[in-house]
TORSE-639428 format. One line per field, with one value per residue: x, y, z of N, C-alpha, C, O in turn. Coordinates in nm, 4 decimals. Layout:
REM TORSE-639428
n_c1 <- [X/...] $
n_c2 <- [Y/...] $
n_c3 <- [Z/...] $
ca_c1 <- [X/...] $
ca_c2 <- [Y/...] $
ca_c3 <- [Z/...] $
c_c1 <- [X/...] $
c_c2 <- [Y/...] $
c_c3 <- [Z/...] $
o_c1 <- [X/...] $
o_c2 <- [Y/...] $
o_c3 <- [Z/...] $
REM end
This chain:
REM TORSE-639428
n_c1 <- [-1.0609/-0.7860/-0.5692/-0.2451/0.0436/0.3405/0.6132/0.8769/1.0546/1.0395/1.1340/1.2667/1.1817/1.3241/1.1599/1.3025/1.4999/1.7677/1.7333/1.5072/1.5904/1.7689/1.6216/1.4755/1.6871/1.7720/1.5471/1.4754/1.7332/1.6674/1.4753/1.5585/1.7421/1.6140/1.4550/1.6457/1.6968/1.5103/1.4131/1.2907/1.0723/1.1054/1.0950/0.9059/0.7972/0.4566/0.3004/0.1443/-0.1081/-0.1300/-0.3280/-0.4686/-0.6598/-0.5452/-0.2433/-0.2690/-0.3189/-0.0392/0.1456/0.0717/0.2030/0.4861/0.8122/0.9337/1.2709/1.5307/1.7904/1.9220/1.8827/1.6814/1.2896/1.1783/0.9881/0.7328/0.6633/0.4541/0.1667/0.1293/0.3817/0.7000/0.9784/1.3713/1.6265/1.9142/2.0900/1.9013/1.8112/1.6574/1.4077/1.0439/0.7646/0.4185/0.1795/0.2582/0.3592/0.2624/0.5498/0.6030/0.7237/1.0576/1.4069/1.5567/1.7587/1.5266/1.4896/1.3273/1.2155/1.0858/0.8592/0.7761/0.8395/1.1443/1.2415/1.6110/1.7118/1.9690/2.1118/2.1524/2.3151/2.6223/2.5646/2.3037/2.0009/1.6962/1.4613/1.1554/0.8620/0.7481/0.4706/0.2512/0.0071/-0.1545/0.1689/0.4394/0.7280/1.1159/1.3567/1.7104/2.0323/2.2812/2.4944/2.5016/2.2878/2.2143/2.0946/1.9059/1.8966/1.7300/1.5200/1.4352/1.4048/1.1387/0.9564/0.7153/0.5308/0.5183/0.3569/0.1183/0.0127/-0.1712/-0.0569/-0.0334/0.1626/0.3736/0.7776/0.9411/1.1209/1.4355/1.4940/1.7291/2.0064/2.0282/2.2599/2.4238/2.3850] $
n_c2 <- [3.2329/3.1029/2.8509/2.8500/2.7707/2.6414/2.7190/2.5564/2.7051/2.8710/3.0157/2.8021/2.6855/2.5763/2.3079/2.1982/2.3504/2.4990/2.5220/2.4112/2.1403/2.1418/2.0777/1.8614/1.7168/1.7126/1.6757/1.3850/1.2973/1.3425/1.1634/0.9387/0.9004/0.8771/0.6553/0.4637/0.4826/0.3445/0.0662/-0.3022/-0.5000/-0.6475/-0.9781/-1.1910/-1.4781/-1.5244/-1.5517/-1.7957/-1.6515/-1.4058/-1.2779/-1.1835/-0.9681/-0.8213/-0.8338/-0.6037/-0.3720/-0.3939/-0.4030/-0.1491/0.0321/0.0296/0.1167/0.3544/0.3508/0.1133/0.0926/0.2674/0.1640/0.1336/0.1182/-0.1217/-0.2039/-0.4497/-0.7935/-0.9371/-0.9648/-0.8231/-0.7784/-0.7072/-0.5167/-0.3807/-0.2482/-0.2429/-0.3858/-0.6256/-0.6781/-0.6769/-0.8952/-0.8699/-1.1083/-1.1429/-1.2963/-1.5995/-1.8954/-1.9718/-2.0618/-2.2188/-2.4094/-2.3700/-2.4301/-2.1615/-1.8591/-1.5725/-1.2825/-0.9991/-0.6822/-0.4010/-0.5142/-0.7502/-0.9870/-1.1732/-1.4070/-1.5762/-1.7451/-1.8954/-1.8475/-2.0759/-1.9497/-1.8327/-1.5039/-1.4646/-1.4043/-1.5082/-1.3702/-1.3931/-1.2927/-1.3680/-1.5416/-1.4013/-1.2641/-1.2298/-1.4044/-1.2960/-1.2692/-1.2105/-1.1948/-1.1442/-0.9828/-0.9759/-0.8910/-0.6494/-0.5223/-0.4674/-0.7297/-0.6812/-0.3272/-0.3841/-0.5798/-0.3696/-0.1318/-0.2106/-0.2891/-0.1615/-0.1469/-0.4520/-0.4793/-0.4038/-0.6715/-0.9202/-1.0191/-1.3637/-1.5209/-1.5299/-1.5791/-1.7785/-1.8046/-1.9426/-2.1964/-2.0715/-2.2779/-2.4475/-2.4337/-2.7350/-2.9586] $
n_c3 <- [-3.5853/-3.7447/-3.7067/-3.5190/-3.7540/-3.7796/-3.9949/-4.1369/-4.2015/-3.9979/-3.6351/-3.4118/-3.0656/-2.8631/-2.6349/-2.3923/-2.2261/-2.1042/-1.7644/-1.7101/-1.7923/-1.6013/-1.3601/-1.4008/-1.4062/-1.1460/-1.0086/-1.0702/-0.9781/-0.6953/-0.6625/-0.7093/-0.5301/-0.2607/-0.3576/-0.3126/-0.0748/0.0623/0.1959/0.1271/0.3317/0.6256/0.5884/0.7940/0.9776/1.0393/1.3649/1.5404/1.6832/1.5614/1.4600/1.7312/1.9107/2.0944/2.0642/1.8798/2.0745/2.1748/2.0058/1.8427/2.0404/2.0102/2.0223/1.7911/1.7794/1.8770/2.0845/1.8931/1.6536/1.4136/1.3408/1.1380/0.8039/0.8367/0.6865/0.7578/0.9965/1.2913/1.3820/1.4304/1.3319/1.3576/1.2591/1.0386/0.8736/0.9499/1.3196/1.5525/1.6016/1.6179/1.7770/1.7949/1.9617/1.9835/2.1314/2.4561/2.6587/2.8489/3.1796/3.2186/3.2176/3.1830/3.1878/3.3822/3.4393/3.5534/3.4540/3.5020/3.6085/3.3969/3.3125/3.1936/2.9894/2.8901/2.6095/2.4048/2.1151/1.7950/1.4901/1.7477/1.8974/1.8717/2.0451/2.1788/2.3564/2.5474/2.6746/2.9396/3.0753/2.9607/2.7795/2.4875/2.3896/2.3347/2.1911/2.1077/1.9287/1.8509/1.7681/1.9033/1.8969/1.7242/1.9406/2.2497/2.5409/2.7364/2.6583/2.4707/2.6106/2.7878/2.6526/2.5249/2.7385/2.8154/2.6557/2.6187/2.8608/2.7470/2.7480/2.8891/3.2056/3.3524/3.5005/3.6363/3.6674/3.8350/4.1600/4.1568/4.4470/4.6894/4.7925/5.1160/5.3816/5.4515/5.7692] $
ca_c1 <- [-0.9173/-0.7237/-0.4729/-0.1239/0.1426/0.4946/0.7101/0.9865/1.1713/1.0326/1.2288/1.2519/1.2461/1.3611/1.0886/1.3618/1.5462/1.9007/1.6654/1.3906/1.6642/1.8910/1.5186/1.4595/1.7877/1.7761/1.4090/1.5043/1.7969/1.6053/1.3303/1.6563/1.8207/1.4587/1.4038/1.7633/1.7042/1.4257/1.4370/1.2449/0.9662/1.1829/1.0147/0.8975/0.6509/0.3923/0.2944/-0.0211/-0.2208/-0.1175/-0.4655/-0.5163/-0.6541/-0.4653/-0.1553/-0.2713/-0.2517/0.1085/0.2017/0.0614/0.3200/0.5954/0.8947/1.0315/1.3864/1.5873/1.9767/2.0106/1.8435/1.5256/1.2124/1.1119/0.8439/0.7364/0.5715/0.3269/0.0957/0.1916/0.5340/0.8015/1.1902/1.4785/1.7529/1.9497/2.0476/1.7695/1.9298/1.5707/1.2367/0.9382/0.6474/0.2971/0.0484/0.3770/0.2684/0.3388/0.6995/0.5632/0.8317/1.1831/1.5358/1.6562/1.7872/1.4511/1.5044/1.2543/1.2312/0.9228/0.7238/0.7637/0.9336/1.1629/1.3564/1.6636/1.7509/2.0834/2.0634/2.2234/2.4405/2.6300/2.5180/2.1804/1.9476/1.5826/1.3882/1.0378/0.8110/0.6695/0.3298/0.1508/-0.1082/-0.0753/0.3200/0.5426/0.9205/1.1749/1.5108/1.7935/2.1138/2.3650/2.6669/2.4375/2.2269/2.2103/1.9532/1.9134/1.8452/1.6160/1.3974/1.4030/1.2813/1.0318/0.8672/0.6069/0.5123/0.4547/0.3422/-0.0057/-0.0280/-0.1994/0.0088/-0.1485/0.2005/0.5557/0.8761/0.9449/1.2886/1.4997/1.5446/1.8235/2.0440/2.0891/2.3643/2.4074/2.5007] $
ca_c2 <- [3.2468/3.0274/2.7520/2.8748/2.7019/2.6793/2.6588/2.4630/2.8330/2.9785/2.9901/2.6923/2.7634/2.4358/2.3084/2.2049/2.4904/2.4431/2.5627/2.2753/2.0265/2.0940/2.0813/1.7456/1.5820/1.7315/1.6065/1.2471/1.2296/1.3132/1.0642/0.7844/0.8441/0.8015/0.5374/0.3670/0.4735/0.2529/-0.0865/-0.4267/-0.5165/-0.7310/-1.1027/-1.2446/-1.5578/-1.4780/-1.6057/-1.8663/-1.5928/-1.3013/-1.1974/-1.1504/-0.7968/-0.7884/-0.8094/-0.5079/-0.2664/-0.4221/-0.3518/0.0179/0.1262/0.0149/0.2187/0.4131/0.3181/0.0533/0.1434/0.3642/0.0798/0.2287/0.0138/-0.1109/-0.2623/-0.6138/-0.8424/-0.9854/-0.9098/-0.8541/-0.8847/-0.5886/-0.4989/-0.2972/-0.2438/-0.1901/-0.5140/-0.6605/-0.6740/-0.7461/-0.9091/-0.9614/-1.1300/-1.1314/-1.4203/-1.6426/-1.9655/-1.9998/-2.1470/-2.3174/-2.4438/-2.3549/-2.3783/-2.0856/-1.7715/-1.5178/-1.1735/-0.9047/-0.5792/-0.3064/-0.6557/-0.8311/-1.1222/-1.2251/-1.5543/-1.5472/-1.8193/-1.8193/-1.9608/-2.0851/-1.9701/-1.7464/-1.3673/-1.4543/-1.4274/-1.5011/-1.2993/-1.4315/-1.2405/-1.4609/-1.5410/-1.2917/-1.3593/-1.2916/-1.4616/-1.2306/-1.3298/-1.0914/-1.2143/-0.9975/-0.9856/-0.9075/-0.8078/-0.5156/-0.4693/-0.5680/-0.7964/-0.5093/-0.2349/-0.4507/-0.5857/-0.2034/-0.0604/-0.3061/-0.3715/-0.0892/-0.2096/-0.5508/-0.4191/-0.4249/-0.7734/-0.9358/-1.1041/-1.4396/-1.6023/-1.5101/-1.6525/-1.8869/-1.7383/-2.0726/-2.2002/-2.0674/-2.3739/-2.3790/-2.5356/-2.8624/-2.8822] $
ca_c3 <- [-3.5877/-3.7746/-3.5886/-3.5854/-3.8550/-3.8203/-4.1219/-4.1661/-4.2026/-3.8556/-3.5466/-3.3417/-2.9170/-2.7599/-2.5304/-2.2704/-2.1563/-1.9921/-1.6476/-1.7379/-1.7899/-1.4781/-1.2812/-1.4286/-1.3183/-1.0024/-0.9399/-1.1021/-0.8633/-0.5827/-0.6425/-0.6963/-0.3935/-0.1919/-0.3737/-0.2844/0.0939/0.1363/0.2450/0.1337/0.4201/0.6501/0.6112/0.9189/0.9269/1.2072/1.5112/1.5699/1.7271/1.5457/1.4790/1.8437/1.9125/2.2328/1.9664/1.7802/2.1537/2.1870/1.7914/1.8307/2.1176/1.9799/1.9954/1.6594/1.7630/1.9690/2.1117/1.8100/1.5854/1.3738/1.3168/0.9892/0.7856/0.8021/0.5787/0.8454/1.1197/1.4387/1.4179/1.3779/1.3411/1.4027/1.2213/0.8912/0.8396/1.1007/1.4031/1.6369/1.5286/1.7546/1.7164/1.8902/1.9198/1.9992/2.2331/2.6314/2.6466/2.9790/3.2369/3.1347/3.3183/3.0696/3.3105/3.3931/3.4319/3.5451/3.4515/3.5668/3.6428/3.2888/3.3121/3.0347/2.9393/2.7748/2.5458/2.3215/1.9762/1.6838/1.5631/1.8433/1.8651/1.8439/2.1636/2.1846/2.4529/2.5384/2.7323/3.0304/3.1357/2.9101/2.6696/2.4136/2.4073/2.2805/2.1578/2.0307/1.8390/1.8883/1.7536/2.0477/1.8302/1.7552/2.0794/2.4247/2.5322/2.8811/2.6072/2.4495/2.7317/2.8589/2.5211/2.4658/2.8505/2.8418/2.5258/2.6500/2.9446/2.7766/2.6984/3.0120/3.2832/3.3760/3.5532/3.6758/3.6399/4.0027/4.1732/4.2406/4.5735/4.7752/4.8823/5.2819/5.3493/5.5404/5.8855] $
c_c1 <- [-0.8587/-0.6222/-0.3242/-0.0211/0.2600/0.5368/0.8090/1.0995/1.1626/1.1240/1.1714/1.2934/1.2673/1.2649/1.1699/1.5153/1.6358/1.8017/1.5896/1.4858/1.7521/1.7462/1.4655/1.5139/1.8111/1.6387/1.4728/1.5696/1.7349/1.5361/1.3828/1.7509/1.6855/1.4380/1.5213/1.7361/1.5825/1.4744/1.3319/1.1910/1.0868/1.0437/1.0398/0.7789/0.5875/0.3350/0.1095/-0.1035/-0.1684/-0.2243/-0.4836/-0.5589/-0.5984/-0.3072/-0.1204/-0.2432/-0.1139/0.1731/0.1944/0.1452/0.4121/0.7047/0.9636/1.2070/1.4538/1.7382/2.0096/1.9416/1.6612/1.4333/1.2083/0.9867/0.8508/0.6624/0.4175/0.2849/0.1144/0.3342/0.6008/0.9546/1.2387/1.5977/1.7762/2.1056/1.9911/1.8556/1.8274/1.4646/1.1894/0.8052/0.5669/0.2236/0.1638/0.2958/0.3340/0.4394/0.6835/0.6884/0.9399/1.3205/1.6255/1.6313/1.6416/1.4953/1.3442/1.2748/1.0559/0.8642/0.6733/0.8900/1.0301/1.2683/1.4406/1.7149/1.8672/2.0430/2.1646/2.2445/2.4705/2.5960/2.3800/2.0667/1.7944/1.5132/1.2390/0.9425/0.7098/0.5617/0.2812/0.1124/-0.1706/0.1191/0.3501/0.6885/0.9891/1.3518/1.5929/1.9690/2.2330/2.4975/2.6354/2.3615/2.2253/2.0897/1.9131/1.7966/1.7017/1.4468/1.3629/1.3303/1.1409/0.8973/0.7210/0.5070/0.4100/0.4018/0.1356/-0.0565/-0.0671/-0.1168/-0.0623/-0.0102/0.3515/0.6594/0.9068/1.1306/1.3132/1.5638/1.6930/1.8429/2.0916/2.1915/2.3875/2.4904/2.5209] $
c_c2 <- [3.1156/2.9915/2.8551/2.7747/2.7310/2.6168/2.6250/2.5910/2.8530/2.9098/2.9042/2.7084/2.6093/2.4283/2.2491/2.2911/2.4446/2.4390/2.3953/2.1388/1.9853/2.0503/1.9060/1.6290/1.5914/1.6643/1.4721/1.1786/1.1980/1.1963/0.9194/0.7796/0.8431/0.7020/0.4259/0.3815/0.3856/0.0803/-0.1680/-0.4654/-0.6510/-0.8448/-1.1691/-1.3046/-1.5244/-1.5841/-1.6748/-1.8073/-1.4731/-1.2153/-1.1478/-0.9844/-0.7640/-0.7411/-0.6533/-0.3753/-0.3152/-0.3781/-0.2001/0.0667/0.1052/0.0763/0.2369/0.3452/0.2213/0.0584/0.1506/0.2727/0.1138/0.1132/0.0300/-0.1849/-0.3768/-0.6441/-0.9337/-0.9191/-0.9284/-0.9004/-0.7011/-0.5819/-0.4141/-0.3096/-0.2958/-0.2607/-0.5330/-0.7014/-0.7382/-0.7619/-0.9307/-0.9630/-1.1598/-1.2477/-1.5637/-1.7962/-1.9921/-2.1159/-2.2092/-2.3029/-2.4794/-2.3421/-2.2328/-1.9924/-1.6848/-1.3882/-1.0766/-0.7831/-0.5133/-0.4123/-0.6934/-0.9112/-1.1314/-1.3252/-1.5366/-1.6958/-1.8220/-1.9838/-1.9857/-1.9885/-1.8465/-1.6189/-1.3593/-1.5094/-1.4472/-1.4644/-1.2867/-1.3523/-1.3058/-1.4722/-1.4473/-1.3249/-1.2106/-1.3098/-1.3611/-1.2459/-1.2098/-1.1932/-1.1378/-1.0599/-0.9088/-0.8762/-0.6457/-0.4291/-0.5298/-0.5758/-0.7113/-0.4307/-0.2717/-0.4539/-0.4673/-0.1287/-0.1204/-0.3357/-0.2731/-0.0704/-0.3672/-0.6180/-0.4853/-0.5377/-0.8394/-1.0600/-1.2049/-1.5381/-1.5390/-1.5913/-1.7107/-1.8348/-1.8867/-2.1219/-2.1772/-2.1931/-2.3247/-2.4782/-2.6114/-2.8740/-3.0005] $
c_c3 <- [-3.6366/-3.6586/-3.6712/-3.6523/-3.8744/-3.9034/-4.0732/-4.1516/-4.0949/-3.8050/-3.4627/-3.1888/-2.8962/-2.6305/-2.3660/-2.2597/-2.0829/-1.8307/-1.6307/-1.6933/-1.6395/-1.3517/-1.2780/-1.3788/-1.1848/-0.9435/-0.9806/-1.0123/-0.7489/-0.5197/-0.6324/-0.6522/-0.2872/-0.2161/-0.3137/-0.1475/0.1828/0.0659/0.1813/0.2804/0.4715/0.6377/0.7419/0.9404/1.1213/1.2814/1.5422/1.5876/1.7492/1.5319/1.6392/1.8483/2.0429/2.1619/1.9286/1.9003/2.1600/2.0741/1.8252/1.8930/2.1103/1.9580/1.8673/1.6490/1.8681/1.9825/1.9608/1.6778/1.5348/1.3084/1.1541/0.9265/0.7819/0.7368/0.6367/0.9265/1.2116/1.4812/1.3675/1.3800/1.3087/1.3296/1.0864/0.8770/0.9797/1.1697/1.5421/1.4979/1.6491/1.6973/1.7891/1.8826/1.9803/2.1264/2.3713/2.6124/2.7325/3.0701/3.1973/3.2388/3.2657/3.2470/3.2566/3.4364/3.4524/3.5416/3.4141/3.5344/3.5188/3.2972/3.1608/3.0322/2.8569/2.7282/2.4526/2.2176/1.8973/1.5727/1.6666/1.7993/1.8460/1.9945/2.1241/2.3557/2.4313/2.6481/2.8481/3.1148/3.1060/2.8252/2.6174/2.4015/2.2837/2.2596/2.0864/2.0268/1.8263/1.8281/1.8279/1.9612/1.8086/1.8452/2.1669/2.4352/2.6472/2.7612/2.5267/2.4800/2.7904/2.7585/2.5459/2.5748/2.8990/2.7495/2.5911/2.7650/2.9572/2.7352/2.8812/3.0813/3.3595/3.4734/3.5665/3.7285/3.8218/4.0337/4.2303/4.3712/4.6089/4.8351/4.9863/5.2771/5.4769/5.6347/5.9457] $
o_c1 <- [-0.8826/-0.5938/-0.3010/-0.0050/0.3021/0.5246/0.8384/1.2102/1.2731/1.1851/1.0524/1.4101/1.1776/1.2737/1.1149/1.6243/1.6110/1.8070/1.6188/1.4671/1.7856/1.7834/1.4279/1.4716/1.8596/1.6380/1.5492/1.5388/1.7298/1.5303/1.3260/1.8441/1.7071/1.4000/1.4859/1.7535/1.5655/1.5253/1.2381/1.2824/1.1415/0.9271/1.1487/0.6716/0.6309/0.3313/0.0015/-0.2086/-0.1487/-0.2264/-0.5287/-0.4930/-0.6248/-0.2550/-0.0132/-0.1701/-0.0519/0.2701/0.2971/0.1984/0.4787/0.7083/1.0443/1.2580/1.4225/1.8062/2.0904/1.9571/1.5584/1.4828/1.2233/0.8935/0.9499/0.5766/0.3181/0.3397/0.1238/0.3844/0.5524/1.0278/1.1813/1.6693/1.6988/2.2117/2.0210/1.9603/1.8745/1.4430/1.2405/0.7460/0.6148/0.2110/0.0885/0.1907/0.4502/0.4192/0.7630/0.7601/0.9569/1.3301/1.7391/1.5638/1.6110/1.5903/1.2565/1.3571/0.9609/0.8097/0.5519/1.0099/0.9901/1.3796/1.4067/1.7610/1.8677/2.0004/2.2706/2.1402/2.3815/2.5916/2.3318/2.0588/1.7676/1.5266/1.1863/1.0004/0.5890/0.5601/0.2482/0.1642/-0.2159/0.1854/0.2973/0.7571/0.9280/1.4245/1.5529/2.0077/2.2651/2.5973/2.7008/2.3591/2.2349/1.9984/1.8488/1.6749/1.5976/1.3412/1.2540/1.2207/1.0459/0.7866/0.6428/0.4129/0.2885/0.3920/0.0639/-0.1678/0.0015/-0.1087/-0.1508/-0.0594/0.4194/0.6394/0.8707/1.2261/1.2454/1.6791/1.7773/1.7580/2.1607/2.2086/2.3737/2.6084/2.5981] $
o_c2 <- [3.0160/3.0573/2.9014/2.6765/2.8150/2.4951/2.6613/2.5760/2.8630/2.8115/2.9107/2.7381/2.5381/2.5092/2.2548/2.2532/2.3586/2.3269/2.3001/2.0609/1.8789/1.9884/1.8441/1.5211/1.5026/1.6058/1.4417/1.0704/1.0868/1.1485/0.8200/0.7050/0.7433/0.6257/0.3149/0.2763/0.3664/0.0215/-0.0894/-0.4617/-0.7287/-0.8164/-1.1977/-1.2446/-1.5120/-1.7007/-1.6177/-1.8479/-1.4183/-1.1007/-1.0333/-0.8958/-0.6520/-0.6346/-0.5932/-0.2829/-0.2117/-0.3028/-0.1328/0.1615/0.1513/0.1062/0.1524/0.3026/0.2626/0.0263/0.0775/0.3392/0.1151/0.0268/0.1250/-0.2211/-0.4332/-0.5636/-0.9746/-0.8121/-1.0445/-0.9864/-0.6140/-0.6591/-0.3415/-0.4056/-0.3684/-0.1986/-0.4784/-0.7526/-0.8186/-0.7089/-0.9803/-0.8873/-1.2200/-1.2955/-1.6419/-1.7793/-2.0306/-2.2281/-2.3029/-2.2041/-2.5897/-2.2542/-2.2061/-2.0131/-1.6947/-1.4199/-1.0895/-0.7438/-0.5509/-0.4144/-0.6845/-0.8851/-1.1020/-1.3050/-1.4901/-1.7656/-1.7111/-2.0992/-1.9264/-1.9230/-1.7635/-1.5997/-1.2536/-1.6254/-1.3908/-1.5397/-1.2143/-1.3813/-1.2860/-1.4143/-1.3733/-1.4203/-1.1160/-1.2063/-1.3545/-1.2198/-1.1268/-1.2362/-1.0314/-1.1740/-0.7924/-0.8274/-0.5495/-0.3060/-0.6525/-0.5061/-0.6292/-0.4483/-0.2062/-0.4044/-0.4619/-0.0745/-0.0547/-0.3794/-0.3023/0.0082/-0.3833/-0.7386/-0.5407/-0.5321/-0.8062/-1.1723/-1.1637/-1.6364/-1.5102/-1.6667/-1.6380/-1.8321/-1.9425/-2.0890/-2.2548/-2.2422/-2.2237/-2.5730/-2.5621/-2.8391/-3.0088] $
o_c3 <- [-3.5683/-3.5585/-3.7828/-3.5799/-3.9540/-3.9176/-3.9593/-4.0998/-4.0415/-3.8469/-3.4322/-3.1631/-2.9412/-2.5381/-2.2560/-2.3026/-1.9984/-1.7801/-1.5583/-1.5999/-1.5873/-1.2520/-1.1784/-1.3372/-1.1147/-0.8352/-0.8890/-0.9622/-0.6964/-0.4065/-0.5871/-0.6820/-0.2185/-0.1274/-0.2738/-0.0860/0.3032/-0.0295/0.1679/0.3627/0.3932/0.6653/0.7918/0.9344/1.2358/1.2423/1.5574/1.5382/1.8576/1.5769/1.6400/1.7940/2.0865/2.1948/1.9357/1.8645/2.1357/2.0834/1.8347/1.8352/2.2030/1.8386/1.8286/1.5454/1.9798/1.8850/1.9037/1.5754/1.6026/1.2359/1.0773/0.9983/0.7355/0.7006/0.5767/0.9528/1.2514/1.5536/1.2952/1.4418/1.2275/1.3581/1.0241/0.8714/1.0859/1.1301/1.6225/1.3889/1.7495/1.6204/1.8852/1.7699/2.0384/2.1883/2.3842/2.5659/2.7251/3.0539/3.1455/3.3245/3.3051/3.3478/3.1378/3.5080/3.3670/3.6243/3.3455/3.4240/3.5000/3.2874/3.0482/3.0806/2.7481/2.8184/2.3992/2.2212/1.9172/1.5701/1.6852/1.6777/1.8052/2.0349/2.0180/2.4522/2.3468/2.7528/2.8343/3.2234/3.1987/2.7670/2.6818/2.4079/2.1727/2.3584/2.0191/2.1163/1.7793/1.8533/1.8038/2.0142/1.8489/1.8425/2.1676/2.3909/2.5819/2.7559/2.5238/2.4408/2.8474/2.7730/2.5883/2.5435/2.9895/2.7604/2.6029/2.7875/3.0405/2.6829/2.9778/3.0314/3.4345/3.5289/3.4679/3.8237/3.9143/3.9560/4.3166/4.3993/4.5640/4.9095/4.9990/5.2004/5.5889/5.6370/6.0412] $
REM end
């Protein structure tokens, strides 16, 4: 069988088809509003003893979302974040903050330190006497440091507790 040969006279079908075409821009769009709805890997430099494999059970239970604030990807190990513009980071491997006057806070028997940073709106919440040291950065205009430490404490739950925060003496008062 000879190949078939169209002349220059025959009829010409258009290989894109009003159908084809509206299929095209409708897939195209699709694929460049997906592509606009993702984010850039938040950067976050990691933590001395991010390798830890104690790290990696703390990383795995990490909750999907914090007060309404949805995790995203990071560019290191052992470290993760929340929010659209980042709003928390936390990072694993982190080193014992030792003896601190900052205020202590427990919640379900994880200690946590709060520190306030530069500039205002910005809290750091350290996870105390657990190994591997865990820290989490929080931006309190967008979440409370509460919702936070409450997301986060069954989580860092499984990092092992080796020391708890000292409650400060009650002054008696002088007689």
């Amino acid at each position: 069988m000879s190949p078939r040969v169209l002349s220059p006279a025959a009829p010409h079908t258009p290989r894109h088809t009003p159908r084809r075409l509206l299929g095209a821009i409708l897939f195209g769009g699709v694929g460049l509003s997906m592509l606009a709805g993702c984010s850039a890997p938040v950067k976050v430099e990691p933590a001395p003893s991010a390798a830890s494999a104690a790290c990696s059970e703390v990383m795995l239970s990490l909750p999907e979302e914090i007060d309404g604030q949805e995790k995203r990807t990071t560019t290191s190990q052992s470290t993760a974040s929340w929010g659209t513009p980042t709003s928390i980071v936390l990072r694993c491997g982190t080193p014992d903050p030792g003896p601190t006057s900052d205020p202590c806070t427990t919640v379900e028997e994880v200690d946590w330190i709060a520190s306030e940073n530069q500039p205002k709106d910005s809290w750091t919440l350290t996870a105390y006497g657990r190994v591997p040291g865990i820290e989490v950065t929080l931006d309190t205009s967008k979440v409370t440091s509460a919702s936070v430490a409450t997301a986060l404490t069954e989580s860092v739950q499984r990092a092992q507790p080796t020391k708890r925060c000292q409650a400060k003496p009650t002054p008696t008062p002088s007689q």
